[in-house]
N, C-alpha and C positions, 0 to 999 in steps of 0.2 A: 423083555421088560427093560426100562428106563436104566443105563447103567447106574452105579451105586454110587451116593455123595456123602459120605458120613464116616458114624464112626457104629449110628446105632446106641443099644440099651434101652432099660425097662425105663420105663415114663408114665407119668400122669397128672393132668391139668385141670381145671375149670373153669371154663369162660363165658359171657352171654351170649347167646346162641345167636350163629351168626347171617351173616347176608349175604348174597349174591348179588353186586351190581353190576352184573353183565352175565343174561343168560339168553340162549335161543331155544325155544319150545316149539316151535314149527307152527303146524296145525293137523289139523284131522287126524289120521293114525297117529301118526309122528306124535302131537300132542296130546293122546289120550295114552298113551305109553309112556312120556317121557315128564309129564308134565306132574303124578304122584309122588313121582322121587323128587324133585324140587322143591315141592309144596310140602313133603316130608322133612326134609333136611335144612330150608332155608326158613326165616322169617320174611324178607322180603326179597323181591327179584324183580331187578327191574328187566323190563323183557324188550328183545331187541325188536325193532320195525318192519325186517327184511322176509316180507311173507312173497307171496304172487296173488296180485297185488301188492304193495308196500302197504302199510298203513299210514297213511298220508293225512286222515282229517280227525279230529274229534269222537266223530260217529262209529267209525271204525276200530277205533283205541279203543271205546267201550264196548262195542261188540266181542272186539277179540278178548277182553278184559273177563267179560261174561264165560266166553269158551273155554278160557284157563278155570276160572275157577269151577265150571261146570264138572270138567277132568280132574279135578284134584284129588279126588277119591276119598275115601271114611279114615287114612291117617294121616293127611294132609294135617297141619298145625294148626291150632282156631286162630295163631293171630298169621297164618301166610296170606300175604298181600302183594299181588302183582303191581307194580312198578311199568305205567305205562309211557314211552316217548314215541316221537311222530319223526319219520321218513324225510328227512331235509332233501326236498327236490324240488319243480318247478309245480308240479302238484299241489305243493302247502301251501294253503292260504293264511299267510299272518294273522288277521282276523279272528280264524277258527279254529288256530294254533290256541292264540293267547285268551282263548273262552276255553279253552278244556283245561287250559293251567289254572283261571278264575275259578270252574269248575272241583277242581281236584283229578278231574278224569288224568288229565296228561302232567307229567311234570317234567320235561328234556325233548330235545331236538339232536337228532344222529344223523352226522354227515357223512356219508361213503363216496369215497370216488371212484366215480362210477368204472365198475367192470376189476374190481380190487379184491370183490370177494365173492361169498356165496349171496344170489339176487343183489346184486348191487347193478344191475344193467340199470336201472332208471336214476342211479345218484348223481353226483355232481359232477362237472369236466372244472371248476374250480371255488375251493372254499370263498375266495373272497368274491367272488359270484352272489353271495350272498348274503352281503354286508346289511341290507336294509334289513333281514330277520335280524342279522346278529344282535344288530347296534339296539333293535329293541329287547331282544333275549338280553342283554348284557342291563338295559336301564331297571327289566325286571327280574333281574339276578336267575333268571331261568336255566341253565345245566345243559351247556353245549357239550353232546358225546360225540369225539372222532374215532373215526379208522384209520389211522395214520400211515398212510400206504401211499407211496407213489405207483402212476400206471404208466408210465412210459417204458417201455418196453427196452430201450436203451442205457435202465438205469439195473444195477446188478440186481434180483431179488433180497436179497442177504443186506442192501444197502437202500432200500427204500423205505423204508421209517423215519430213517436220517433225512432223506432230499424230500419227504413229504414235510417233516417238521421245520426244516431251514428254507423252504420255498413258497409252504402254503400258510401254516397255520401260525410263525415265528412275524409274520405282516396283520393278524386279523390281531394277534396277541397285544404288540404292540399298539395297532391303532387303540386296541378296546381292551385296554389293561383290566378294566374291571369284568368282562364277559369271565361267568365259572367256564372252565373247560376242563374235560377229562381225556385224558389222552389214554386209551382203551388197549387192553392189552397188549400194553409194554413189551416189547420181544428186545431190545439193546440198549445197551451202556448212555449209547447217543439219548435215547427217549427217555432214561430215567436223568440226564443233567439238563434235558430240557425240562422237565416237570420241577427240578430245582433250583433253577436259573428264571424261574416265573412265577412271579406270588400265586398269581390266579388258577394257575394250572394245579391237577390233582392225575393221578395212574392209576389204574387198576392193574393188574396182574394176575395171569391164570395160574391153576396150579402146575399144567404141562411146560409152559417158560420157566416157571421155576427147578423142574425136577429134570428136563433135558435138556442136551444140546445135540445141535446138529448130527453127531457122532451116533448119537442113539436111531436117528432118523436113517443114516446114508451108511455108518461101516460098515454093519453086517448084513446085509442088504436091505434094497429098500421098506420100510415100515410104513404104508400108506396111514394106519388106523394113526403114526403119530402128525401125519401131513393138515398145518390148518395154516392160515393167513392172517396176521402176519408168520412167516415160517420161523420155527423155532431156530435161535442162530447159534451161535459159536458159544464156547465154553467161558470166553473171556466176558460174552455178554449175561450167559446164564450167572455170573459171578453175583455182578456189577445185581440183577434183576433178587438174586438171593438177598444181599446185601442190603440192596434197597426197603424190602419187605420187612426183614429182619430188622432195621433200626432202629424202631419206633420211631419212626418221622410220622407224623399224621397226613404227608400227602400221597402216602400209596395204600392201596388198602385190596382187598378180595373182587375180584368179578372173575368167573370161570371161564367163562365164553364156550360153556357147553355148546354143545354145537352135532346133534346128534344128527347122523344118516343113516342110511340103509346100505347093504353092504354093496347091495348091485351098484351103488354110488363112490363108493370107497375104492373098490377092488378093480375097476375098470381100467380100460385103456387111459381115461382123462379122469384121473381120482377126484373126487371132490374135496375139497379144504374143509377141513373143522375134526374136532374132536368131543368124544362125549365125556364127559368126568362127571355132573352132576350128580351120580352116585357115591363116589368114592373122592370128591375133592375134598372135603375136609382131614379125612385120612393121609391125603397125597403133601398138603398143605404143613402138616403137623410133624410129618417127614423130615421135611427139608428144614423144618425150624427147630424140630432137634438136634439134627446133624449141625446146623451153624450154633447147637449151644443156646439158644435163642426161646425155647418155648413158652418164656413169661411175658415175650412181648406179642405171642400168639393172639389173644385175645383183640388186639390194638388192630392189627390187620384185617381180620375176621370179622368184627362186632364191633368197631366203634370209629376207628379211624371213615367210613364208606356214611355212616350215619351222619356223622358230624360234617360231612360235605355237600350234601343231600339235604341235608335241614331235617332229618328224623332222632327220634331219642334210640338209644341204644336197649335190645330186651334186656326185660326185669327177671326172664327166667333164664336158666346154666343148664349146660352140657358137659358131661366131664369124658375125656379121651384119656383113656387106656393103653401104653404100650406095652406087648408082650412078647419080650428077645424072640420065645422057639417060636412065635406064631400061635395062627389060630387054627383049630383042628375043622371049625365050624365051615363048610362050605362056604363058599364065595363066587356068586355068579359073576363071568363078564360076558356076559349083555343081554340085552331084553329082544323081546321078540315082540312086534307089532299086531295088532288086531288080523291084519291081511298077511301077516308070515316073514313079515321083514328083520331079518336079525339086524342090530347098531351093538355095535364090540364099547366095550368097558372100560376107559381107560383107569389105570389105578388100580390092578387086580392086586399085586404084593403088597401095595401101602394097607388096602383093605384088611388085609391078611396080618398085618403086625400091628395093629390098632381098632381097639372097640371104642363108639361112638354112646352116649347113651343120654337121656336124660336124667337131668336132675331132681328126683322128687325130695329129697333130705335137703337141709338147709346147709345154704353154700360153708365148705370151711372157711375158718376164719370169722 
């Protein structure tokens, strides 16, 4: 488990229930497994591109749009709403980009460079490659999503957040002060004074940046299930990433980067990057903002700060979390099992275990 960062004790909150802007639901097995627990726990989610295929046009965003909510299953929330953006590659057609925004179908553009993550083989060799979408995404305030990854191979892993943000996106920024961008799970110190050092810019944050660092990944031997992209880094930056969350600045806010596989994917010779939390991020999240003392700006990160950047209202209905010192006696699975027999490991198993999650049907206190 993630080592300890706190201090701990009994707690309890209520906030409106919150979003995910940043999650990966896959498809087929993957996403009829994966995709109840989100539609459970989140009100909106917006959902990543990186299928095989990319989702690259309009038609395809609503296709897959249909197959999320087809899987959502009978406890899925009445208001879960998937959050569709398109595949920034040579694929897009501007055109057909900006009819699914007039539409409602699409609302963001995700840039990956290419060969940076999981399906990113068809992204980009350079953001600014792409200025004529931008400069139109920027005129109609459209929500440019990066993966803020260098891939040169000559640059440290540990240190390319930074050389992606100072070489790629710090030129598109300046030209087009006004373009929204989100700079997508934040993994260092570096990425969260670039998101403050730039009106336009906004962060997401998962809950695994938050609650590890490297340490937990590599001392006691290697932890594939914590292995995702960008890689969880040093203890100095997990600070800087707590810190940030916890402020109440309204330019950081919640995206998981669930990120669920199969183990024969995880456990191999060439592990695959990502992690799943979807189940248990709000428990992991609630964690960390107790131990910083912080849990009343809980709500701000969770449910309001990811709306208010997005152009959405914040829900009208509350969740209240429960913290209990000895734990819960109540079983706690970590992981789910695929239609075809694929286990994907849990991350979040102890956070689950010292926090109940629940709806609010009585009237919020206060």
């Amino acid at each position: 488990m993630p080592a300890a960062h706190g201090t701990g004790g009994s707690a309890s909150i209520e906030l409106a229930a919150p979003d995910d802007w940043h999650v990966h639901l896959r498809d087929d097995e993957l996403l009829a497994a994966v995709a109840p627990i989100t539609a459970m726990t989140f009100r909106y989610a917006l959902v990543m591109p990186n299928l095989v295929p990319p989702i690259c046009t309009t038609a395809a965003a609503e296709a897959y749009r249909r197959r999320i909510l087809d899987c959502a299953g009978p406890d899925a929330r009445p208001d879960f709403t998937p959050i569709m953006a398109l595949y920034l590659n040579g694929d897009l057609d501007p055109d057909d980009f900006l009819t699914g925004v007039d539409t409602g179908v699409v609302h963001a553009a995700k840039y990956y460079p290419a060969g940076s993550t999981t399906n990113s083989e068809r992204g980009g060799d350079s953001l600014g490659g792409f200025i004529d979408v931008l400069e139109r995404m920027a005129e109609r305030a459209i929500p440019l999503l990066v993966h803020a990854e260098a891939t040169n191979p000559e640059i440290d892993v540990y240190d390319r957040e930074r050389h992606f943000l100072d070489t790629e996106l710090r030129p598109v920024v300046e030209r087009l002060p006004e373009l929204r961008v989100t700079v997508e799970h934040l993994s260092t110190r570096a990425g969260v004074d670039f998101v403050l050092d730039n009106e336009s810019v906004r962060g997401s944050i998962t809950p695994h940046h938050l609650a590890c660092d490297r340490s937990d990944l590599l001392a006691n031997g290697l932890r594939p299930d914590l292995y995702c992209k960008p890689i969880i880094n040093s203890a100095d930056d997990r600070r800087a990433l707590v810190a940030a969350a916890t402020s109440g600045s309204d330019r950081f806010f919640l995206g998981t980067d669930s990120a669920p596989h199969p183990a024969s994917d995880k456990y191999g010779a060439n592990a695959r990057p990502g992690i799943f939390n979807a189940p248990f991020a709000i428990p992991v999240v609630a964690e960390v903002f107790n131990n910083a003392g912080a849990l009343e700006r809980l709500e701000a990160f969770t449910s309001v700060n990811g709306c208010r950047h997005y152009g959405f209202e914040r829900a009208s209905d509350r969740i209240r979390l429960t913290r209990t010192e000895s734990g819960s006696d109540a079983p706690v699975a970590d992981s789910v099992i695929t239609a075809n027999g694929d286990r994907v490991t849990i991350f979040g198993v102890a956070e689950a275990r010292l926090w109940t999650v629940s709806a609010l049907t009585e009237a919020p206190a206060g």
